[in-house]
C-alpha positions as CSV (number, residue, x, y, z in Angstrom):
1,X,-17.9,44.8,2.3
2,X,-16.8,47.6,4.8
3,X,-13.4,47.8,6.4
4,X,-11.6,50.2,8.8
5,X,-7.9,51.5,8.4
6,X,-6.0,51.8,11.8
7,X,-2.9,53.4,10.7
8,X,-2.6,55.7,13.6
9,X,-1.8,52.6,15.7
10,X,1.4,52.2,17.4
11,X,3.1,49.5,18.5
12,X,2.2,49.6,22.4
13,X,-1.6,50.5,21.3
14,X,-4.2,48.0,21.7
15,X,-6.9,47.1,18.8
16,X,-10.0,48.4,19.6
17,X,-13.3,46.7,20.0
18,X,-14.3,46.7,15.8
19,X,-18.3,46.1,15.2
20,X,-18.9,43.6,13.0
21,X,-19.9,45.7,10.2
22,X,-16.3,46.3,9.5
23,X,-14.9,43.0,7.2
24,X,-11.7,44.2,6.9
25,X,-9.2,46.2,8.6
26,X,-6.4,48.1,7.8
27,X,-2.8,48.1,9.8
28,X,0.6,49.7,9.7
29,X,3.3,47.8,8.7
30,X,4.6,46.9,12.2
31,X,1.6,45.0,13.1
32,X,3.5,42.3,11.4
33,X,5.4,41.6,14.2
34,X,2.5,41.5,16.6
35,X,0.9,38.2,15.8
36,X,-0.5,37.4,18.9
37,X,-2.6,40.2,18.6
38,X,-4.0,39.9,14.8
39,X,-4.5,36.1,15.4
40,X,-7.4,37.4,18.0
41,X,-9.4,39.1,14.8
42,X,-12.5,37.9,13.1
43,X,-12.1,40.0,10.4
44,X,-9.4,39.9,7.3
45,X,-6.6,42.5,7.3
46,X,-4.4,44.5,4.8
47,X,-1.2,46.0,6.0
48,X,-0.1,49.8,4.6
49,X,2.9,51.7,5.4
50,X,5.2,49.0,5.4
51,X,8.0,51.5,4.7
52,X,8.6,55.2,4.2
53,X,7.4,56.9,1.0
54,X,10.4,59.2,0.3
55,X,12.8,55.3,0.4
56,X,9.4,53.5,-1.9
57,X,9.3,56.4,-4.6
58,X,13.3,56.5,-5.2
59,X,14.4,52.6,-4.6
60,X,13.8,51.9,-8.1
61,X,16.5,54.9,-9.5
62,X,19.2,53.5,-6.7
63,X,22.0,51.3,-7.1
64,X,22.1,47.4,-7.6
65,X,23.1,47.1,-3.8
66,X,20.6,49.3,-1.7
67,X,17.6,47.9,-4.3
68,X,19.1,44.4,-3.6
69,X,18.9,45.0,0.2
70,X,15.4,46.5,-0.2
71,X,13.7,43.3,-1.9
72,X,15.5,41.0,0.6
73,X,13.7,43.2,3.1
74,X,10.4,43.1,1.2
75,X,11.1,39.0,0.6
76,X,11.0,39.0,4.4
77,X,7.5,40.9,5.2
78,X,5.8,38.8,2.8
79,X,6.6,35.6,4.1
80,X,5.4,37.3,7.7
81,X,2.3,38.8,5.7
82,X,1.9,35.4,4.1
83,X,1.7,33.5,7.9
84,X,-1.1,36.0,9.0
85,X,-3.1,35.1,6.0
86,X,-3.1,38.7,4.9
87,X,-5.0,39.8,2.1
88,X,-2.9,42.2,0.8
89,X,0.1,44.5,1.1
90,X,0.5,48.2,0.1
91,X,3.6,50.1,-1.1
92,X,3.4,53.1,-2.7
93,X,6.1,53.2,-5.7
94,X,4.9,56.3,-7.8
95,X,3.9,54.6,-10.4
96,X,2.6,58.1,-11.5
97,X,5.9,59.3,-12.3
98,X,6.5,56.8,-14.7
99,X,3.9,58.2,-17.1
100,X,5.9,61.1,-18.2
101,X,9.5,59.5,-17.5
102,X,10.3,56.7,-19.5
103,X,13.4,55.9,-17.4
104,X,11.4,56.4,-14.0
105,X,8.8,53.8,-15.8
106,X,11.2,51.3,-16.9
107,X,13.0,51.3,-13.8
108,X,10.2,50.6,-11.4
109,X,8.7,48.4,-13.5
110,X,12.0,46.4,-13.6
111,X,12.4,46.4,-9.6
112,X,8.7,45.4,-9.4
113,X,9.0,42.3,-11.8
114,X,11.8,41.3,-9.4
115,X,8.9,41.1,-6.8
116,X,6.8,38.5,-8.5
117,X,8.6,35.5,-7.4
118,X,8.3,36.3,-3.9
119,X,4.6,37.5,-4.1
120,X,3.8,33.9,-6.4
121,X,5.7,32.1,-3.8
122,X,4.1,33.7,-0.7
123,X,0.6,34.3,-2.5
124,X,0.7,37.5,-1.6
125,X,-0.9,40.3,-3.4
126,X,0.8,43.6,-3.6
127,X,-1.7,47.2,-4.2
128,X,-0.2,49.6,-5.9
129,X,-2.0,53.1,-4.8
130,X,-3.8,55.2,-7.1
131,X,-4.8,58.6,-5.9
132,X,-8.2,60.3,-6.6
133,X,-8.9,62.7,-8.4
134,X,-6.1,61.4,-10.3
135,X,-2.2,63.3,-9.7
136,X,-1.6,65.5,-12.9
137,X,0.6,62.9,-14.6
138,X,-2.6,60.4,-15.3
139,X,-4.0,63.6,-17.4
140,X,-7.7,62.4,-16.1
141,X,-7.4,58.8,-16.7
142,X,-7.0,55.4,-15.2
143,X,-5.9,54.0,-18.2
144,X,-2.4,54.4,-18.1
145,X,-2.4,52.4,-14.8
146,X,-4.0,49.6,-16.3
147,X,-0.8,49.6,-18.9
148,X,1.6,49.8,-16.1
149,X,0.0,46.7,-14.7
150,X,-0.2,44.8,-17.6
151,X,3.8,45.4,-18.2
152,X,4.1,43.6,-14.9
153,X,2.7,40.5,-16.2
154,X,1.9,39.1,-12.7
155,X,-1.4,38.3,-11.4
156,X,0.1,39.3,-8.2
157,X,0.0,42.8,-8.4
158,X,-3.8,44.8,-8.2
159,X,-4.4,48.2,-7.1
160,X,-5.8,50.3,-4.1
161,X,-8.0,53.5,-5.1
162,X,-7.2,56.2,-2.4
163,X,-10.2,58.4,-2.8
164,X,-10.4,62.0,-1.2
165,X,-14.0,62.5,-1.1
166,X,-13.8,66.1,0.1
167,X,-12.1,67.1,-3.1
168,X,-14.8,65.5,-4.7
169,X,-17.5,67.8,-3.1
170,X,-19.3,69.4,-5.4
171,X,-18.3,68.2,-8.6
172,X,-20.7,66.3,-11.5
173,X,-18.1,63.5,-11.7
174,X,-18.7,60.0,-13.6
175,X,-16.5,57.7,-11.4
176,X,-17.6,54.8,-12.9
177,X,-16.2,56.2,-16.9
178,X,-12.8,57.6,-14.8
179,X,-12.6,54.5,-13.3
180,X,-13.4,52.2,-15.6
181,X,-10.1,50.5,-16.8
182,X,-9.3,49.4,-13.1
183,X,-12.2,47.6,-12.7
184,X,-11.1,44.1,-12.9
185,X,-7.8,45.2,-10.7
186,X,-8.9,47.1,-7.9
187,X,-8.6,45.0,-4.2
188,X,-10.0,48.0,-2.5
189,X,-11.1,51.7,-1.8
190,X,-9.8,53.6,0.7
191,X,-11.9,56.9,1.9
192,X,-8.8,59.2,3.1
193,X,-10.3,62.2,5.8
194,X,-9.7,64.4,8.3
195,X,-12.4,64.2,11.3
196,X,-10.1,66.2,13.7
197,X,-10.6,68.8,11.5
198,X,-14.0,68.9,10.5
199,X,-14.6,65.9,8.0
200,X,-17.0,63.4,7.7
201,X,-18.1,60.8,5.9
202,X,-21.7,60.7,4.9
203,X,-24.2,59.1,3.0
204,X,-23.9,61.2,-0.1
205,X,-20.2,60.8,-0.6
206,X,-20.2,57.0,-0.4
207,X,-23.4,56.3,-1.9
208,X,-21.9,57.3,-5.3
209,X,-19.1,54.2,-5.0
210,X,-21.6,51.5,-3.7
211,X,-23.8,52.0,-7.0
212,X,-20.3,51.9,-9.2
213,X,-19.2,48.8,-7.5
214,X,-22.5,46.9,-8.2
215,X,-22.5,48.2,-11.5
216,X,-19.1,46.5,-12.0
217,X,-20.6,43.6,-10.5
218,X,-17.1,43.4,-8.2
219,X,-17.1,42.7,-4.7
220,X,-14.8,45.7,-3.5
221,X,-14.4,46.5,-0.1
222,X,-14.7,50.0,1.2
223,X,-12.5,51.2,3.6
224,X,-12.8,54.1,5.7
225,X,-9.3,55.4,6.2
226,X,-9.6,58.2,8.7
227,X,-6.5,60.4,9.6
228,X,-6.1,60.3,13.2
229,X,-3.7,62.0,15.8
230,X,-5.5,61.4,19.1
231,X,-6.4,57.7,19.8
232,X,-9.8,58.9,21.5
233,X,-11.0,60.5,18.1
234,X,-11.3,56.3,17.0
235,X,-14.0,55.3,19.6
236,X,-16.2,57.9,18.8
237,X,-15.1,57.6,15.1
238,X,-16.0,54.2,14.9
239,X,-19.7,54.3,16.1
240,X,-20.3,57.3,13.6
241,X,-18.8,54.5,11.1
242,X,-21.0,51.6,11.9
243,X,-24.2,53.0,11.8
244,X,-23.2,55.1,8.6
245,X,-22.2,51.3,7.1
246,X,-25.0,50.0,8.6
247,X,-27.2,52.1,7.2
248,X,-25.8,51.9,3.8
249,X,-25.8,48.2,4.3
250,X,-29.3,47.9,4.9
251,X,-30.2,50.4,1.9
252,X,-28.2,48.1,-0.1
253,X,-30.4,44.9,0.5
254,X,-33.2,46.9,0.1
255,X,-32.2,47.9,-3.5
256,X,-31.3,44.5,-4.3
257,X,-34.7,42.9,-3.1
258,X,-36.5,45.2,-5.1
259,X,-34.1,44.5,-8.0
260,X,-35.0,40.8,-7.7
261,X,-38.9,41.5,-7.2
262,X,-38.7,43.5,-10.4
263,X,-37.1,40.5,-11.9
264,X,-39.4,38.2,-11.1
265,X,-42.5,40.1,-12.4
């Protein structure tokens, strides 16, 4: 499954036309409040951005009031998240910080259990980012996010894999091994680049994800996350897209006929 994120969207901007090769799309938080306009879509949506970094990555070391104020706030967006049928919500707390700071770590994960209730009640599920290659603190693992997870003890709670492909470039990496303890967790992969500056996504760098995904026998979309400034960059942006996932899509079937054929004799 294919998706497309439309972050650079603002709140007077109209949702363009999206082909039907993308399943899922991507909007800023303030999409919430446009209803109307989300209730038009074929396709299932995630919301991102729902508030600023610098507040998500230091709520959990503030006081009992401002944190108290913050998960009435984030009580709120889930039950409007909830009413769109979203599939998913993602905040970014850090969680990477927590691997070398036990009080950053117990903190967060104390403010996130207080989000539970809210995401049980609302069946909402909130995606914790994970940055790739991996920030320093994960010291070339994905293990340690599967423990922060598991001290959640909440179903409601998977991750997002933000992958920066152009770093990548190059390097004999097995994604599959690094990747490997968030299989059963991850909701989705985001492809973070730049085309006003030069990048692209091609074949090569997604080909490399679709075989891992099969291999985990997961059905994880991928979404292509470009950053945008102009809003005429996205038409051309989003043909480049569909016949890229098209073309992957119909390599895909390909494989898996001759998989089956293979079977079969």
């Amino acid at each position: 499954m294919f998706g497309i994120s439309l972050l650079h969207l603002n709140e007077e901007s109209e949702i363009p036309l999206i082909p039907e090769i993308f399943r899922i799309v991507e909007f800023p938080g303030h999409y919430l409040n446009h209803a109307e306009k989300l209730q038009k879509l074929s396709q299932d949506f995630i919301f991102n951005d729902l508030f600023p970094i610098a507040l998500t990555r230091e709520i959990a070391l503030q006081n009992q009031r401002i944190q108290d104020n913050f998960l009435c706030q984030c009580s709120s967006l889930m039950d409007c998240s909830a009413r769109l049928e979203s599939s998913g919500i993602i905040v970014d707390f850090e969680v990477e910080s927590g691997f070398s700071d036990q009080n950053y770590h117990n903190a967060t994960t104390a403010l996130l259990k207080k989000l539970a209730a809210d995401l049980l009640r609302t069946e909402s599920t909130l995606l914790l980012p994970v940055r790739f290659p991996f920030k320093s603190e994960a010291e070339g693992s994905s293990e340690k996010y599967l423990t922060t997870l598991k001290n959640l003890l909440s179903p409601q709670f998977g991750f997002v894999v933000n992958v920066y492909p152009h770093e990548l470039a190059g390097k004999e990496l097995d994604i599959q091994k690094l990747l490997h303890w968030l299989r059963f967790d991850t909701k989705a992969i985001r492809f973070v680049y730049e085309p006003e500056t030069g990048n692209r996504l091609v074949k090569r760098l997604l080909t490399p994800w679709v075989k891992m995904i099969h291999s985990f026998g997961m059905d994880i979309p991928l979404i292509a996350a470009p950053m945008i400034e102009h809003s005429e960059t996205l038409e051309y942006e989003l043909l480049l897209l569909r016949d890229l996932f098209i073309d992957l899509h119909n390599e895909n079937e390909k494989e898996l006929k001759n998989v089956e054929t293979w079977r079969k004799c």
